[in-house]
PAKOLKE-625128 format. One line per 8 residues: number of its first residue (from 1); their letters; for each residue x, y negated, z of C-alpha. Coordinates in steps of 0.1 Angstrom, whole numbers, always signed. Example, Ala and Ser with C-alpha at 12.3 -4.5 7.8 and 13.67 -1.06 7.14 Angstrom:
<sites>
1) AS) +123:+45:+78 | +137:+11:+71
</sites>
This chain:
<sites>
1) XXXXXXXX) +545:-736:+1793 | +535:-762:+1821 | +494:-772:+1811 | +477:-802:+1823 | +444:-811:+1808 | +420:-845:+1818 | +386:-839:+1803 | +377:-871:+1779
9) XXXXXXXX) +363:-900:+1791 | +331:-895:+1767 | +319:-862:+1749 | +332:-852:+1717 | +325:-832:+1693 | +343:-808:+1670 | +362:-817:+1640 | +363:-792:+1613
17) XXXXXXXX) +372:-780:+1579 | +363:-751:+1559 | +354:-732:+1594 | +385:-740:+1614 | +387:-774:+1641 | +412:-791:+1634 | +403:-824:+1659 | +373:-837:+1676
25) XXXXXXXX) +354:-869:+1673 | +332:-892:+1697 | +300:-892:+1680 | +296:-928:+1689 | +318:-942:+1669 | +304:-924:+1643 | +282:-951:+1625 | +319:-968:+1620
33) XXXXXXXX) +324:-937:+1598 | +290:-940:+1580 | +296:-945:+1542 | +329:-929:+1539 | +330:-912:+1506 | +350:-878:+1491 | +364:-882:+1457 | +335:-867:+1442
41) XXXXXXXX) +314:-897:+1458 | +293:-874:+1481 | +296:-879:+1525 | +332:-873:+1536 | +315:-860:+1570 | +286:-845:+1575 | +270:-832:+1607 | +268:-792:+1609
49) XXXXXXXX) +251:-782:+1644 | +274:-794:+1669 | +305:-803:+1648 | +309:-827:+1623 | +325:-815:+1591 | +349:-833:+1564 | +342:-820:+1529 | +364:-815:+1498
57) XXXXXXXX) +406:-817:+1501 | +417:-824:+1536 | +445:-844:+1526 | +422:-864:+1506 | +393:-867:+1535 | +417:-875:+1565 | +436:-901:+1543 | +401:-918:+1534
65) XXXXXXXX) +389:-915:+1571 | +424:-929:+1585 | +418:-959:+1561 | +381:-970:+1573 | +393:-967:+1609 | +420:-992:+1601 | +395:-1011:+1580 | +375:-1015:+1612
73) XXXXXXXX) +397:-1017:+1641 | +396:-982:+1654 | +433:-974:+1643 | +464:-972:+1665 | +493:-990:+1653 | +495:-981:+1615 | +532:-966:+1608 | +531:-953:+1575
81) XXXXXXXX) +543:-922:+1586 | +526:-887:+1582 | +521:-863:+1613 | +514:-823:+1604 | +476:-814:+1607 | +472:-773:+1620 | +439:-755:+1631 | +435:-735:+1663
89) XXXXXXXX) +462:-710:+1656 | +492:-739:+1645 | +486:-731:+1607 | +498:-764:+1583 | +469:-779:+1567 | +468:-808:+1556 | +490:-851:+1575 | +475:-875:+1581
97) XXXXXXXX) +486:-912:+1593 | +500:-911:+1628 | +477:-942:+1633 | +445:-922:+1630 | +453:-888:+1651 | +440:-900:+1683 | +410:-913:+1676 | +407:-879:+1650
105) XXXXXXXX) +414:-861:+1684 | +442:-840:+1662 | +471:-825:+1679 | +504:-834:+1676 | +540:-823:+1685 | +569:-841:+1701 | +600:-834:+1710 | +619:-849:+1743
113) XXXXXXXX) +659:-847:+1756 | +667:-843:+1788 | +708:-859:+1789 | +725:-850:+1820 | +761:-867:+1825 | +792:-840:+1839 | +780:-852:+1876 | +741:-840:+1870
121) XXXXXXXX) +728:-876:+1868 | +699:-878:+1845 | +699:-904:+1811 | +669:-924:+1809 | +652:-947:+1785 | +629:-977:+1789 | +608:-981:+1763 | +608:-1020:+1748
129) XXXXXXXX) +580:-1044:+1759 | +571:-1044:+1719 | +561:-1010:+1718 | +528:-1000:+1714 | +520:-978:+1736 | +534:-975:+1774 | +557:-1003:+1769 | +585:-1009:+1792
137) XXXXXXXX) +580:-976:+1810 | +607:-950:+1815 | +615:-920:+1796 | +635:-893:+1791 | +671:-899:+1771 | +650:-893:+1736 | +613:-888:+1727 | +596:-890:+1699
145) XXXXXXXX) +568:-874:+1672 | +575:-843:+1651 | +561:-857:+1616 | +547:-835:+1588 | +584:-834:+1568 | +601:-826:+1603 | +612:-789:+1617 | +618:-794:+1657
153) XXXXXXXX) +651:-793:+1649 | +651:-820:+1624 | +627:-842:+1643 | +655:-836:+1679 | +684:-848:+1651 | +666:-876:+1638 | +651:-891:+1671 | +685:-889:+1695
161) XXXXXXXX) +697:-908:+1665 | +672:-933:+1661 | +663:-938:+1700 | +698:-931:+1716 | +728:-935:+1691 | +739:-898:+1698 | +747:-872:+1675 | +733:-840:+1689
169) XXXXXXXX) +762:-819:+1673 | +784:-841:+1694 | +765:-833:+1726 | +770:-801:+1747 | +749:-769:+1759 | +720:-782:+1738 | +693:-760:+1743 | +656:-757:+1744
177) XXXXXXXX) +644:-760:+1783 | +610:-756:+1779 | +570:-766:+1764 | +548:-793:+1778 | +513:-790:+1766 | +490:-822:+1776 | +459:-833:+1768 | +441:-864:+1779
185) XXXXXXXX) +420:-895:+1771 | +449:-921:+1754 | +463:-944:+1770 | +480:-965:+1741 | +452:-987:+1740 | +432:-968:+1711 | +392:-967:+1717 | +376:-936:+1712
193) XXXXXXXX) +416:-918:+1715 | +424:-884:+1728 | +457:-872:+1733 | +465:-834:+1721 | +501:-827:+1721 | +529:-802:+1726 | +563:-811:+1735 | +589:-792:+1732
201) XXXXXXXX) +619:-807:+1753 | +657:-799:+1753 | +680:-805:+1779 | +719:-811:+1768 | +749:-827:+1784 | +768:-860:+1774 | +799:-858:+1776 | +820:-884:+1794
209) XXXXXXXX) +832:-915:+1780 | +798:-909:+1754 | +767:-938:+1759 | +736:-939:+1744 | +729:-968:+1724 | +695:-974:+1707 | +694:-979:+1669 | +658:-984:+1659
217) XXXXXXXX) +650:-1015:+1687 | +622:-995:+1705 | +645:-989:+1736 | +654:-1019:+1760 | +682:-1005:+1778 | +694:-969:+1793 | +703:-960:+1829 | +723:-927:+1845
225) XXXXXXXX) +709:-921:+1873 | +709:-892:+1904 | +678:-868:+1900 | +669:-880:+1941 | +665:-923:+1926 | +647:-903:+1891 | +619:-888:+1916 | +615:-922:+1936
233) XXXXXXXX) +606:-935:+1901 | +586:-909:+1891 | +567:-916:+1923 | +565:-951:+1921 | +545:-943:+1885 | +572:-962:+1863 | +574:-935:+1837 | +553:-921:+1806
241) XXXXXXXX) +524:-892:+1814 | +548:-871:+1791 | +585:-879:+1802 | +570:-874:+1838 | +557:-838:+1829 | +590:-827:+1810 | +609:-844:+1843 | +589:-821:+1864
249) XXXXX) +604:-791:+1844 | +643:-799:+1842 | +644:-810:+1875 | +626:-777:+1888 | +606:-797:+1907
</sites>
């Protein structure tokens, strides 16, 4: 698994439940949590040495903490849409709204597809100047969140879909081609946001006579291109932290 780590911009400290982490916290935007209740109308957090604990059901506790950061301005784009929430070891626990896992420091998974046409020219992506996050970068062929109803699987059928118009039963020599593992202050514009993720990326490739075309209006146009003109890119900065690190792997560079 290729690692890259950036320590956060500001200290944080430890999220937990019931003795496991499951995120971490700036404690300075803490007093923006101040008041949060559980359902039994005691503190949702409370501080226990150096870690900051949510009490009662964790489904319950992240979904009341995800709704005061929106309240107040702290939330990433809100999308309705549930992401898996593990401890240490990748055990389920609990979801919680994709808008809140940043600044909740809680990891999340991705999955990315590398497309390569028949002459080893490399499908790319660039992401729509609406998007939230790293708009109008490039990416790879497909990338997109694992949410908490998805298998990898699931999540790699659903996204080429969405993102590229492809079937992947339609593409060829799909296979898994490796994990990135990043963490990092975020860079989608969310204060107090750190980035905890694992991607698992898949390389496959698309037949000819076979285009990508994007279904979900996130994507502003794709590009085949030879792997030499994919690193001057890469170089030049013009893709995502994440595309960049998978790119690094299928291209063995």
């Amino acid at each position: 698994m290729l690692r890259t780590t950036e320590a956060p911009t500001r200290p944080r400290a430890p999220l937990m439940w019931q003795g496991r982490q499951i995120g971490s916290i700036e404690p300075g935007m803490l007093p923006a949590l101040d008041g949060v209740r559980g359902a039994d109308g005691g503190a949702l957090l409370c501080r226990e040495g150096v870690a900051w604990v949510v009490h009662g059901a964790l489904d319950d506790g992240l979904r009341r903490l995800a709704l005061r950061l929106r309240e107040v301005g702290l939330a990433h784009a809100w999308r309705d849409e549930a992401l898996r929430v593990c401890d240490g070891h990748g055990v389920p626990l609990a979801s919680v709204e994709r808008g809140a896992v940043r600044v909740l420091g809680i990891a999340t998974r991705a999955v990315h597809l590398v497309g390569f046409d028949v002459r080893g020219h490399v499908w790319l992506q660039q992401r729509a100047l609406t998007k939230p996050n790293d708009p109008g970068l490039w990416d790879t062929l497909m990338g997109g969140m694992v949410t908490a109803a998805d298998t990898l699987d699931s999540a790699l059928d659903r996204e080429t879909w969405e993102e590229a118009g492809l079937r992947v039963d339609e593409l060829v020599d799909v296979h898994v081609g490796g994990w990135v593992h990043l963490e990092r202050p975020a860079n989608d514009g969310t204060r107090h946001g750190y980035m905890v993720e694992d991607i698992c990326w898949s390389r496959c490739t698309v037949p000819e006579g076979m285009r990508p075309e994007n279904q979900d209006g996130e994507v502003d146009c794709f590009e085949c291109l030879p792997p030499d003109r994919v690193v001057a890119r890469m170089q030049r900065g013009m893709f995502t932290d994440e595309a960049a690190l998978v790119l690094v792997q299928a291209l063995d560079l």
